[in-house]
N, C-alpha and C positions, 0 to 999 in steps of 0.2 A: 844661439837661437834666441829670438825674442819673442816677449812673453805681452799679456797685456796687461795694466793696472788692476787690479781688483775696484770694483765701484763706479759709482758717474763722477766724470771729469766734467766742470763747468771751465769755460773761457769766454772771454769778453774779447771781441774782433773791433777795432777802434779803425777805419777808415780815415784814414790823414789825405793824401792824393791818391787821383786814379792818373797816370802817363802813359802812354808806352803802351793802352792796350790790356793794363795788368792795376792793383792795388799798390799802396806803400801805406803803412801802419804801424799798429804796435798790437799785440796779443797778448790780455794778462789771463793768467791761470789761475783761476779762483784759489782753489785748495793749497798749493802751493805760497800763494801770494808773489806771483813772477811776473815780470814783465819784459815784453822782448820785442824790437822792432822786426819791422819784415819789409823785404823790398818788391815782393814778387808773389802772385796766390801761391805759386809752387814752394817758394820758403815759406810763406806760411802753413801749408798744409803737411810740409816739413817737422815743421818745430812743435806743432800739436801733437803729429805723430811719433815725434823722441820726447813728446812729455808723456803719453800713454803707454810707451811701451818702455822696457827694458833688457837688459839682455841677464841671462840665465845663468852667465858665469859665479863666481862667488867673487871674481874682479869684478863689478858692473862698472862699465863706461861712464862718465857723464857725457850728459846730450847738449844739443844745444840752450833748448830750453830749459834744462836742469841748471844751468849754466850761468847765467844773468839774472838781475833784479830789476 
């Protein structure tokens, strides 16, 4: 089950091209200090959403966001 971060989550949407109908970028996660490209709105509203949530196990997942610098 996934839970959601405690507090406000700032990120920074960096628009590089728009193709295809869709964005391509990068997203950095303030608090974190992350940075992560994106190809697609759907990956990015992806990888916002594996940086605010986690999951409940006492294994947590790493996400993708949690993932890259």
């Amino acid at each position: 089950m996934s839970q959601m971060k405690k507090g406000k989550q700032t990120f920074i949407v960096e628009i590089i091209e728009h193709q295809k109908s869709t964005w391509q970028g990068q997203v950095h996660w303030i608090q974190e200090n992350k940075k992560v490209s994106f190809r697609s709105v759907m990956e990015l509203l992806y990888l916002i959403n594996s940086a605010i949530t986690f999951e409940s196990d006492s294994d947590q997942k790493e996400t993708d966001m949690t993932e890259e610098k």
